[in-house]
Every structure is written in C-alpha cells, then in structure tokens.
N, C-alpha and C positions, 0 to 999 in steps of 0.2 A: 473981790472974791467972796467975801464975805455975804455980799446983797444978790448976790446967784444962787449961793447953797440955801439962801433964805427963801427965794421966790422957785426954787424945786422943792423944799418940804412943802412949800403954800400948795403947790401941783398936786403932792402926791397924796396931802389929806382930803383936798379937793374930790381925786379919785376914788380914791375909799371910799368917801363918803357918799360919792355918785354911785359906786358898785354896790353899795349896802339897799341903797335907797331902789335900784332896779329888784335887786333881789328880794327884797322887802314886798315889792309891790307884785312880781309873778308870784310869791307863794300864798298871795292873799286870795290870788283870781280863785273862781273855783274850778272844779277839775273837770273834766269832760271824759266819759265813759266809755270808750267806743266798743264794739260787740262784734264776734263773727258772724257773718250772719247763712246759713243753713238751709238749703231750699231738700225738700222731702225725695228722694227715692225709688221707684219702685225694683226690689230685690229679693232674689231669693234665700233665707235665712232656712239658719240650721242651730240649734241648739245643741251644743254637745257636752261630754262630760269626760278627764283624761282620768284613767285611774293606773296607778302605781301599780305592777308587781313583778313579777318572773315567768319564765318559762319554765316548765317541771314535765316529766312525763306523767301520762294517768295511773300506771301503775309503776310502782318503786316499790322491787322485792327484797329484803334483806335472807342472804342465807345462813341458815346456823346449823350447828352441826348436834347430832340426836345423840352422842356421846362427851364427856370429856377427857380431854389428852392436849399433846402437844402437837403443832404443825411439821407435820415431816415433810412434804411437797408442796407445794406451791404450781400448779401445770398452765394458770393462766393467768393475764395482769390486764390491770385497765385500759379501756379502752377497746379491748378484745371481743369479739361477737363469738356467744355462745350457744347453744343447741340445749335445750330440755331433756333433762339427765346426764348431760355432760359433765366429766369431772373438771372441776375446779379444783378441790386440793385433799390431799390424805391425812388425816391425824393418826399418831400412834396412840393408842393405849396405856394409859398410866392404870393399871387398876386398882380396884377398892380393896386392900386387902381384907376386910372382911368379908366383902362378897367372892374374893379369893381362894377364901381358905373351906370358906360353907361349898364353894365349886368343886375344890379339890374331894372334901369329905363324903359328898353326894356320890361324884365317879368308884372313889371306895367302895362306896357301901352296896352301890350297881355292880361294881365288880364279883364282892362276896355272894352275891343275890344271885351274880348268873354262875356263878362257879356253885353253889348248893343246887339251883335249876336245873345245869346241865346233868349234876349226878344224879338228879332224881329222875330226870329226864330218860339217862340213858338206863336205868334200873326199871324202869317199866317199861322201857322199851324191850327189855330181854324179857318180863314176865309177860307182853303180849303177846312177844313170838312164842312160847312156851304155854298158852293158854292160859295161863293163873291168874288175869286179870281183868276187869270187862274194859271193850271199849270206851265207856265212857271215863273211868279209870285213867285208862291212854292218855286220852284226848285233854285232859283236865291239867293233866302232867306236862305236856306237849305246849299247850296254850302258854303256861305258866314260866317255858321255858323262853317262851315268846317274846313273851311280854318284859323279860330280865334282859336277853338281848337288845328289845326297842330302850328299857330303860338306859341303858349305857352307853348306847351313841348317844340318848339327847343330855345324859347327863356329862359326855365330851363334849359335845357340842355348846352346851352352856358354859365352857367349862372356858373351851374356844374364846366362845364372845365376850366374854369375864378378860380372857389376857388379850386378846388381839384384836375383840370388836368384829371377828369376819364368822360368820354362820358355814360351820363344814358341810354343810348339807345342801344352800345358796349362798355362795360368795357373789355374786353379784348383788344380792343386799345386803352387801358389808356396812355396816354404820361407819368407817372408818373413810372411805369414800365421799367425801362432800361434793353432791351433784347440784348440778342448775334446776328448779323448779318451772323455768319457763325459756319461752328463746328471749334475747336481747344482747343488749350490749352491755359489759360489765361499766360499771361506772366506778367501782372503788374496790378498791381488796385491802382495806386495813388491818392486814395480820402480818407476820412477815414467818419465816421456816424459826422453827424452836420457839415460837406463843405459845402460851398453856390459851387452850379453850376450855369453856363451860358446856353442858348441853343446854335447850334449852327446856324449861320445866314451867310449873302454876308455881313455884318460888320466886325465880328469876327468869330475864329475859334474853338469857343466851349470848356469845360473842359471836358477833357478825363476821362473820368469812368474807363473803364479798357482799355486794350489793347490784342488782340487776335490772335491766328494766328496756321498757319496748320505745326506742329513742324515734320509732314512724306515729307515734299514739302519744303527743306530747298536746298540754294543756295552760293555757296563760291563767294566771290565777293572785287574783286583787282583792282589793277593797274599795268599798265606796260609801259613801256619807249617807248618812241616813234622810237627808234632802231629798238626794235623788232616788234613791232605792224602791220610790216608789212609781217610778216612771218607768222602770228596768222588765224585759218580761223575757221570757226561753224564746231563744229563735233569734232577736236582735244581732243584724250585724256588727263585729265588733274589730276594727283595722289596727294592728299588731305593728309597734315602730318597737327595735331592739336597740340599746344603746351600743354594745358590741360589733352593731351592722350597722349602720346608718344608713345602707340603700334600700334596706331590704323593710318591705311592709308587706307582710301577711294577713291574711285574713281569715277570722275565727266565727265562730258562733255561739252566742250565752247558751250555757246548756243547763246553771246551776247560779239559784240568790238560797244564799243562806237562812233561815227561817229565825235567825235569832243574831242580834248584834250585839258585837265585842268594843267594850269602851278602850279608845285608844287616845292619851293627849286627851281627855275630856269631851271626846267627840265619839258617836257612837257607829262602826263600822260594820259595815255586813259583807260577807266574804262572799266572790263572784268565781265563776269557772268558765271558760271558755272554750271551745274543741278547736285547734289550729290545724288548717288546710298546710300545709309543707309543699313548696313547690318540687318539681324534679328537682334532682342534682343537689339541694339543698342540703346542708348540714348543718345542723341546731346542737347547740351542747345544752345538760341540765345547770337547771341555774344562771342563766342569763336574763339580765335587769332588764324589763320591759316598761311601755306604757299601754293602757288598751284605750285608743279612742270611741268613743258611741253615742251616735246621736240620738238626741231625747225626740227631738220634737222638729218639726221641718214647717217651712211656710216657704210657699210659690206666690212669686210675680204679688209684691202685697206692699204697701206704702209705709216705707221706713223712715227714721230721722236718728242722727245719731242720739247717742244715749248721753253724751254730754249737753244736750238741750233739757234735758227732762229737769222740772225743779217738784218737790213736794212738800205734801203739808195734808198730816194726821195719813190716812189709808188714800188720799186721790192725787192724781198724777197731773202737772200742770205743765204747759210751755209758755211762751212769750213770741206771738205772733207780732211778724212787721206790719206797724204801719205807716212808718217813715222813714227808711233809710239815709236818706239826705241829709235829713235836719242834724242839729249840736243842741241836744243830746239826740241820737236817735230816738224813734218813738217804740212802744211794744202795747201790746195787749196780753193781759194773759189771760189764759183760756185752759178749763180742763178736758184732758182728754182718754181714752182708753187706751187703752198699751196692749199688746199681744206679746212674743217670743223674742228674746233678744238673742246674740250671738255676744253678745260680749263688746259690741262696738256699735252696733244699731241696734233700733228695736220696731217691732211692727206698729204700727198707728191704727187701731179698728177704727177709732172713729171720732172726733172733732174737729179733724184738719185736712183741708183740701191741698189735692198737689201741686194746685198754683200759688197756694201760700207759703211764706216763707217764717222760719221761725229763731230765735235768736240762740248764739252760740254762747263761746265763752270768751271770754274778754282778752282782748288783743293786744289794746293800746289807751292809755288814758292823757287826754289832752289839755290842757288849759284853755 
C-alpha cells in the first residue's frame, strides 16, 4: 500500500512539474498582434451639433394690477383661453387713508365753493334781469359758477377712485378690473380670492395676477458651446425632439445667436432661438425639455474611414495602410493623410488614401 501512495506522489510532482514547464514556455513566446482591418467607404456625412433646452413661447405676458388691494374674484383659471381686455380678476380697494382723508377734504371745500358760487350766481342773475349790471358782470359770475360745479364732480370722482378704484364718470376703466393685455392662453394665475396685491410702480415690480401668452408663436431656446457658435448663422434648419413626446419632431429655424457668452461649468455658452413650425392638431405645453438637432456641415458621396483608424502626432493626422494581411505579424505602412468632416463615427479622407486601399483598425485579438 504503502509503494502505490509513493509512485502517485512521484505522478503527481511529475505533473506539476510538466504543467509549470508548458506554462513557463507559452509566456516566453512573443505575442502576436492581430488588427481589424478597414477598407475606405464612400458616404454621405453630416456633421451635427445637439443642444439642450425647452420649449417657451415668444412672448410670456405677466399681468399686474395698476392699484393695490385684495383679490375679491378670480373669473378665470389656468389653462383658459382669453381675449385682450378680458377680465381676469377684481381687486377691492384697501385705501390710503391719507389720500383718504385729502379726498374727503377736497369734496368739502368743492362743496363750500359751489354753495358761495351758486349765491353769487343767482344774485347777479336778478341784478341782470333788472339792468344793474353789465353783461360781462353776468357772465364772469355764471362762468365761476361753472367751474365749482365741474370742480365737485371731479372732486367725487377722485374721491370714488381713492375708496373703490372705479372712475364715476368711466367705469369701464375701473383700475379695479384686471383685464388681459393680449389674446392667449392663461398659463398660471398665482393668486388665490383674499391675496393683498401691489400695483406695479419704478419702486417695485408688482404682484403678478396671472400670466399669459400666445401658445401658436412658441420658441425652442438653448445653448451652445462656443466651438460651434461660430458655424451657426439665421435661417439654419433646426429639428426639434421633446422628451415629453417622443414621436413628435418638429421643425424650427435659428432666428437668433446671442452676441455675447455666458460662462457655464467653465465653459463659455452663447444662447440660440429658434421659431417652431407647430403641426395641425398639435398641442405643446410651456416648459417642455427639448433637444435641438443642427447640422454644421454636410459632405456627399466622398471617401470615409472610420475614425478609430486615425492615429496622431504634434497637428498631422496619420493611418497605417495594409500591406500584408496574411503574414504573423501583419504588416502596415503608415502614411499621413488629410481629414475633412467627421460625424462622429467616420471621417472624410481628402487626400492620401485610395479606395482600394485598406487601412488598419483596432485591435481584436493577440496571439502567440
């Protein structure tokens, strides 16, 4: 038993010994390189550039109200399509009591003004019928009596707009009234019944009543790197993917490069505008996350290689032409060549390399 377990260890260092000695000897070989190899293209290339932004309309009105007070009505809510000059909503009048109290004292003082007026009005009115007085006399009395009359409506009338914000004379341009300044569709009414509003003034910028805007006249509106910005011109078609849609691709046209860029992340952006064509039937909401695709640059029918062939060194652009395939190792040449437009996955070839030639890839598999 004993002369068995003895000549199976002899076996099994034997083995080892054999397995070290094979392994030993394949990691000595040297290795063998093998390469994709790439024959040239001809295709039509597009250079394009995607930039980030949303959907907005061109114009976004905010309404504010030319009094302040609290919200008594509310007549219409988001979402609603409204008419230019249409009310939106009423504020009541909180007033200023000193502008108050100067209203109330004004109407007073019109009042004593036409109450002395009228007497002296009607006191030369008896001395003209009686001849004891000349007409211009009259007339000067009469005028005067006029003018105390006119004074005391506008002095009610202000007195009006001070408590209630409505003009006795034209209630249809009641300040109290908060009408739409254009047609569209309301997008937001951030107020609710009983908000105190502001007017708005050159102090402050007013509390927004609602917000409005023409949702047929909407505008995609990005950024783009200061790379490309100088490829970009008015007029370039610009194809509109929404992430909210996914089927739907629109198309726009640059109508606006911003003349000055905004550093973003340490990279310097210049803001783009686009005008979107809206199909029939179509409904776009503000504020949907877009991409705008736009191509720089185009090349027809022109001999490409992919762009994982290219290798460089200092500003020239080289490849590694076949000229062995067969062999271990393959053979190559390298060769510089001129590059044109790339897409991102090929690139144009202007000029060192024929279409019968083929050029070396990237590495596949390495052999012993």
């Amino acid at each position: 038993m004993n002369k068995i377990l003895k000549w199976i260890g002899v076996a099994l260092l034997a083995f080892i010994f054999l397995g070290t000695f094979v392994f030993l000897y394949q990691k000595s070989q040297p290795k063998i390189t093998l390469y994709e190899i790439n024959a040239p293209s001809v295709l039509d290339l597009e250079r394009t550039t995607v930039v980030t932004g949303k959907v907005e309309p061109r114009d976004e009105v905010n309404i504010k109200p030319q009094i302040s007070g609290i919200i008594a009505e509310l007549y219409k809510q988001a979402g609603e399509m409204v008419k230019k000059d249409e009310v939106i909503a009423k504020v009541k009048v909180i007033p200023d009591m000193s502008s108050l109290s100067s209203s109330e004292n004004r109407v007073k003082l019109a009042q004593i003004n036409l109450k002395q007026a009228t007497t002296d009005y009607e006191r030369m009115r008896r001395l003209w019928n009686d001849k004891v007085v000349s007409a211009e006399e009259y007339e000067q009395s009469e005028v005067k009596y006029r003018q105390a009359q006119e004074e005391l409506k506008n002095a009610k009338d202000a007195l009006n707009i001070v408590r209630e914000g409505v003009s006795l004379s034209n209630a249809q341009m009641s300040t109290t009234l908060i009408r739409s300044t254009i047609d569209g569709l309301i997008l937001d009414i951030p107020v609710k019944i009983g908000n105190s509003v502001i007017l708005s003034n050159s102090f402050n910028d007013g509390t927004t009543i609602a917000t409005v805007a023409n949702m047929q006249d909407l505008i995609f509106r990005g950024n783009v790197d200061e790379t490309e910005v100088g490829l970009l011109h008015e007029g370039m078609p610009v194809s509109i993917s929404i992430g909210a849609l996914p089927d739907a691709h629109l198309d726009a046209t640059l109508e606006y490069i911003s003349p000055k860029g905004v550093e973003t992340n340490g990279a310097n952006q210049f803001e783009i505008k686009a005008a979107i064509r809206i199909p029939q039937g179509m409904t776009l909401r503000s504020g949907y996350s877009a991409n705008g695709e736009i191509v720089l640059a185009k090349a027809q029918k022109v001999l490409t290689i992919p762009e994982a062939s290219l290798s460089f060194s200092g500003d020239s652009t080289f490849v590694y032409v076949v000229t062995d395939s067969t062999s271990r190792p393959q053979q190559f040449q390298r060769r510089a060549i001129t590059t044109g437009i790339s897409d991102g996955v090929n690139i144009e070839v202007k000029s060192g390399l024929k279409k019968s030639e083929h050029v070396r890839g990237i590495e596949i598999v390495a052999q012993q």
